[in-house]
N, C-alpha and C positions, 0 to 999 in steps of 0.2 A: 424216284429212285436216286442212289446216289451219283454224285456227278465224276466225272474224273476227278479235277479238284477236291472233294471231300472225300474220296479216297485216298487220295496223296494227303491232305491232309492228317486224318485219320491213323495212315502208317508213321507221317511224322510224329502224331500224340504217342504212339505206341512205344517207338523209339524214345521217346520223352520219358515215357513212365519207366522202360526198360534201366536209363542212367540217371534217374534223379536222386538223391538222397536224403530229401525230406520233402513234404506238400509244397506244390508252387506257392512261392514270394507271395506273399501276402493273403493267401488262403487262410481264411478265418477258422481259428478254436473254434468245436460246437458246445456250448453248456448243455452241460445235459438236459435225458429228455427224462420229465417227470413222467416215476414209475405210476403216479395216477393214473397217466393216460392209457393205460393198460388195466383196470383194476376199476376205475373210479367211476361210478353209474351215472353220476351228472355230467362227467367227459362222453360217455357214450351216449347219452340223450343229446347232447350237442349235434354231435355224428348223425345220426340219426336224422335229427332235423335238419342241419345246416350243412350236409354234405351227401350222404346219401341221396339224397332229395333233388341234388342239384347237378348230378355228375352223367354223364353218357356209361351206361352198364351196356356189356356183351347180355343179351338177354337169349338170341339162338342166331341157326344160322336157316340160311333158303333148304338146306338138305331135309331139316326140321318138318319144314310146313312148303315141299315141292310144288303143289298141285293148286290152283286156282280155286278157293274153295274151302281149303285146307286150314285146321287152325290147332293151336298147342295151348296148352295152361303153363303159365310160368311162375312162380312164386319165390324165385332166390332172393330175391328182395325184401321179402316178408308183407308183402303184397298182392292181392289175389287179381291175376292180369293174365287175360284169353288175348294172346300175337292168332291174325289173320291173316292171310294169305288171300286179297279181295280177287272178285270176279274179273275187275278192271288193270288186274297187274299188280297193284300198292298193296304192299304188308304194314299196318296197323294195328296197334294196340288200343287196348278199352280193358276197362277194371271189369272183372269177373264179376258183377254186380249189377243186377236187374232191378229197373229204375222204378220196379213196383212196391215191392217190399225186401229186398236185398237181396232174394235166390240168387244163385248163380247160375248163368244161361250158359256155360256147357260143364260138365262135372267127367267127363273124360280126358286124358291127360293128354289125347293128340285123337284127331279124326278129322272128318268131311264134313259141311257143312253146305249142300250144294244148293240151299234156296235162304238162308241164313243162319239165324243161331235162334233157337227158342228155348225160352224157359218152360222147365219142365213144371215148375209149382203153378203156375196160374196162363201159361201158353202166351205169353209177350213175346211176338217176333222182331224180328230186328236183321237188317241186311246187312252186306260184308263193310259197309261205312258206319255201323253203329248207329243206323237211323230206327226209332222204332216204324214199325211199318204194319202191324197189327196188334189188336189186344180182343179177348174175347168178353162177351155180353158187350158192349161198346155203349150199348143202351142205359147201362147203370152209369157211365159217368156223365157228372156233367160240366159242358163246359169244357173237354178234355184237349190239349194243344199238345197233339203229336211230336211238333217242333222243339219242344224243351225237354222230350223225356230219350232224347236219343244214350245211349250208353255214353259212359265218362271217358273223353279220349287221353291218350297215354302217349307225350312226343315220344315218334318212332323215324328214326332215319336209318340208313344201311350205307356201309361202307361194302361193297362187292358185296356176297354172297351173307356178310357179317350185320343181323340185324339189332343196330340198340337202340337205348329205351331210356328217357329221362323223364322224372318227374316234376321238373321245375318248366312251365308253359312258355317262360320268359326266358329260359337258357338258350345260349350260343347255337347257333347252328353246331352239327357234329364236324363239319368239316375245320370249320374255324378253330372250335375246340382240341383238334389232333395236331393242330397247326403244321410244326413243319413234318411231322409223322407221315401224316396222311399222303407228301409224296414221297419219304424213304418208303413207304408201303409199298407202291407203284407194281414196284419188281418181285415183290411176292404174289401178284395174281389171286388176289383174297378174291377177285370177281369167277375164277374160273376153279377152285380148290374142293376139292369134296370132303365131304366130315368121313374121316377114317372110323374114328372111337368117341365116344362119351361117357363117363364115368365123374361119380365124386366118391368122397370120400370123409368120414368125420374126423373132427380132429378139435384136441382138449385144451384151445388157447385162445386169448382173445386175436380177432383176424389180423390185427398187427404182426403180433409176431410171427406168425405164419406167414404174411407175406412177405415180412422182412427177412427171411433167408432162404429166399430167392432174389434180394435184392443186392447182393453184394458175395464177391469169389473173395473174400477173407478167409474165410471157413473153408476152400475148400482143399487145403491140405489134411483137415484136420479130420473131416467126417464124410473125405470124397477118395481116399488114399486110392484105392483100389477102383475105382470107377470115373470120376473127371478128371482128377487130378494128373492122371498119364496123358491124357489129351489135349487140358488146357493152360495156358502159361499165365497163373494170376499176375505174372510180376507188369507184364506189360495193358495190364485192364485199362481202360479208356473210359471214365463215366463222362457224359454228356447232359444235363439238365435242360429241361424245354419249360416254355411258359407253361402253367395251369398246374404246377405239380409233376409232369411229367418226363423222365427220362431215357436215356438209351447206356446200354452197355457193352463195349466190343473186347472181346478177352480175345488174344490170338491164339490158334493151336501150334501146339509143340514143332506136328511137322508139318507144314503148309501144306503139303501135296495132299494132304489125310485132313477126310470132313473130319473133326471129330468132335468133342464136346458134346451138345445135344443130338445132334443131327444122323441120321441115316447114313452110314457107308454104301449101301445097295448102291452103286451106281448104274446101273444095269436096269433098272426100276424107273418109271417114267419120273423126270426133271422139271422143275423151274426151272427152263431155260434162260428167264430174263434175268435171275440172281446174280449180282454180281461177283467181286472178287471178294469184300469183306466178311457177304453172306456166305460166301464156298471155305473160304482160310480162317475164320474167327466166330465165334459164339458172338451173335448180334440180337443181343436181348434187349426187348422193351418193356418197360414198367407206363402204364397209363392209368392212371386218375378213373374210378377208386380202387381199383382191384387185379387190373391188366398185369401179367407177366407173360413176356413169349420171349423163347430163345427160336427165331427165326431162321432158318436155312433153305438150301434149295433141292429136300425131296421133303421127307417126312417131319413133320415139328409138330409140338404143342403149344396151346392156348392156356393158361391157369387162370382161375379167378377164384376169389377166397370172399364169401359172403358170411357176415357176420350172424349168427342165429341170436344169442344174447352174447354180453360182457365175455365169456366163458369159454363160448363154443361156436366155433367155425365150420362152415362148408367149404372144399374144397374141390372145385371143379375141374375137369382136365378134358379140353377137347383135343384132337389131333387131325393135324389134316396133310392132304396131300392133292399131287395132281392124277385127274381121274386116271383108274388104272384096268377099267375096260369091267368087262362079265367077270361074274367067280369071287371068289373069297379073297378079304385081305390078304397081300403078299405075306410066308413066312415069315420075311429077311422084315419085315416091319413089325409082324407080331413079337417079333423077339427084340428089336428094338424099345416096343413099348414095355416088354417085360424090362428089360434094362435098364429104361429110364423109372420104370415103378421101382426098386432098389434104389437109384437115385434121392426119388421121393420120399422113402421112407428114411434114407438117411438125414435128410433135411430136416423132416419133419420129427426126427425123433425126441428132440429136447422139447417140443411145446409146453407137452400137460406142465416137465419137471419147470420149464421158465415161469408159468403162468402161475406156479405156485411161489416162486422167488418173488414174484414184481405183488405179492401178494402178503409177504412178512414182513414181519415188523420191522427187518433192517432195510429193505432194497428201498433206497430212495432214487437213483435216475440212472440212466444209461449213457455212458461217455463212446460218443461214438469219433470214430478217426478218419481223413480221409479217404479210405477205401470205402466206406458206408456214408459219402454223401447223397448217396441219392435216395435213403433213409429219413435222414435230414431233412431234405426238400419236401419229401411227399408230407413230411411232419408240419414244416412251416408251410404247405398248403393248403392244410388240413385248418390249419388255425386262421387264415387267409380266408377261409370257405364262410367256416362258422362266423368271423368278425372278431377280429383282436378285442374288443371291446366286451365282447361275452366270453369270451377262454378266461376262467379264474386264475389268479397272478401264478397261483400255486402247481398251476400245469398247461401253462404257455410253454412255448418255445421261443425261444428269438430272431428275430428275422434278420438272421448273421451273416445268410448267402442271398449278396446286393446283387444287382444286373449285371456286373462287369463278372460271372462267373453263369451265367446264366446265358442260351445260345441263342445267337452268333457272337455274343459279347467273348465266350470263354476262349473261343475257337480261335481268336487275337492274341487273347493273353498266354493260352499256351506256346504258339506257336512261337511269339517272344520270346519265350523263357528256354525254349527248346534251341533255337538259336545261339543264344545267351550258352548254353550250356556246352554249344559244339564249337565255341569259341574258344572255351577254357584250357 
């Protein structure tokens, strides 16, 4: 969680941002970002291969698959992958795929599985570790070593209650990979949270853009007038950049004493009590590598993640959580928040189909983005980081403009100089 110090810090960026009159000293021009990268099929086969492949995805959470036993099919990935819930405690993934002739060993999208999982085309069973552990007629094979045909395991590690899923055998641990996240997390209690709601939703753009505006309060005087914009104060925004692509974003609200921005007014409604001050007075939004968006608070919040179907067309997932709030039906005062925040969403999301068509004419050649969208930026030159400079074609790289000395704890120095610097003047 945060510290006192990074809260004091934190309010002095804010203050920063509140009196500055152009990008801090030496903040780098971004060149644009080639409109390819949005349009161009050999930039998205890249993706594909060299980032999807390698990234910790939200895949479900323990609400998903509660029970000992208990298993889900997941496929946002574009991937056919059965999460387990074993007998032993451990939730595990394995590819939906039986090691005999490719059936899938379960074709229900959530159930029980209280003695394993068996294929229903030829009866291969297999325990909650993915061992095969029978096959029928036994006698027609020969030669047959049980030991190699266990189903295909799928890295799965959990943050609290939050279980993801990588496909790269040789990637980072998840903890290492959230780096300094995984303790600002602390004080949201992702171990103790219950899944309020689940929903997605389609939507008619490559997943970039769709997650790029959730990635920056530039926009939101302009398509939030009547809904964030009375709550939150873009002028004082705080982006923060973290190793591996990942960022954080703390926009302050108007009146401190008032949660307001994403978050739930219900006060009265069971709390994150461990949330601190930033979390209660400001929109403290995370973007995580490849798809994470949360504007974090302390009752009710959402999780977003935008999974790419092709080039074109994105899924848009939204989960919501909260702290348990006993027997009975969601709270009102939250259904009406999520209805709130769905208006939000639609505002957001309203330009895709028309951008996706722009980045797709004959004139749109790149994206000039400005300090308030660096953290667009970063996940862009992460992206190309991912793949290997060396295979991004000249013609839709990005440049790797934001060095370490803007990247955290490095930034967290040089604002606070410059914020100085400025209260001297």
């Amino acid at each position: 969680m945060l510290t006192e110090q990074q809260i004091q810090e934190i309010r002095q960026q804010i203050d920063f941002e509140f009196k500055r009159k152009s990008p801090p000293a030496g903040f780098p021009k971004f060149p644009d970002v080639p409109a390819g990268r949005y349009n161009d099929p050999e930039f998205f086969e890249l993706e594909n291969k060299h980032y999807w492949r390698k990234t910790w995805m939200l895949a479900a959470t323990l609400d998903d698959i509660p029970n000992p036993g208990d298993y889900m099919l997941w496929e946002m990935a574009r991937q056919p992958i059965v999460i387990v819930h074993g007998k032993d405690g451990e939730v595990r993934s394995f590819y939906n795929t039986c090691r005999h002739r490719g059936a899938p060993v379960v074709t229900e999208q959530r159930g029980h599985a209280e003695h394993g999982l068996v294929c229903n085309y030829h009866g291969w069973t297999y325990n909650h570790q993915g061992d095969l552990i029978g096959i029928r007629d036994k006698r027609d094979f020969i030669d047959f070593d049980f030991e190699c045909r266990s189903l295909y395991p799928v890295r799965t590690e959990r943050y609290g209650k939050l279980i993801f899923v990588n496909f790269d055998d040789e990637a980072m641990p998840l903890l290492q990979y959230l780096g300094p996240i995984a303790d600002e997390w602390k004080e949201f209690q992702f171990d103790k949270l219950r899944l309020v709601d689940h929903y997605v939703w389609d939507l008619h753009c490559n997943w970039k853009i769709a997650i790029e505006a959730n990635m920056e309060v530039y926009h939101v005087k302009s398509i939030h007038p009547q809904t964030v914009d009375p709550a939150l104060d873009y002028r004082g925004n705080v982006n923060t950049l973290y190793p591996h692509g990942h960022s954080r974003m703390v926009a302050p609200n108007r009146v401190r004493e008032k949660r307001g921005g994403y978050a739930s007014t219900a006060t009265h409604l069971p709390q994150i009590d461990t949330v601190g001050e930033i979390g209660r007075t400001c929109t403290q939004s995370y973007h995580v590598e490849p798809n994470w968006v949360s504007p974090l608070g302390s009752t009710l919040f959402p999780v977003l993640n935008f999974w790419p179907v092709n080039i074109r067309e994105t899924k848009f997932e939204l989960r919501w959580f909260a702290m348990d709030w006993g027997n009975g039906p969601v709270p009102a005062e939250w259904r009406q928040h999520i209805e709130w925040f769905n208006v939000v969403v639609t505002e957001d999301t309203q330009f895709g189909d028309w951008i996706q068509k722009s980045v797709e004419s004959y004139a749109f050649k790149g994206v000039p983005l400005c300090y308030q969208e660096a953290r667009i930026y970063h996940m862009h030159q992460n992206i190309d980081k991912m793949i290997g400079p060396n295979q991004v074609p000249a013609h839709l790289k990005v440049e790797p403009v934001l060095t370490d000395e803007w990247i955290h704890p490095n930034d967290t120095n040089e604002r606070l100089r410059q914020q100085q610097s400025l209260a001297a003047e």
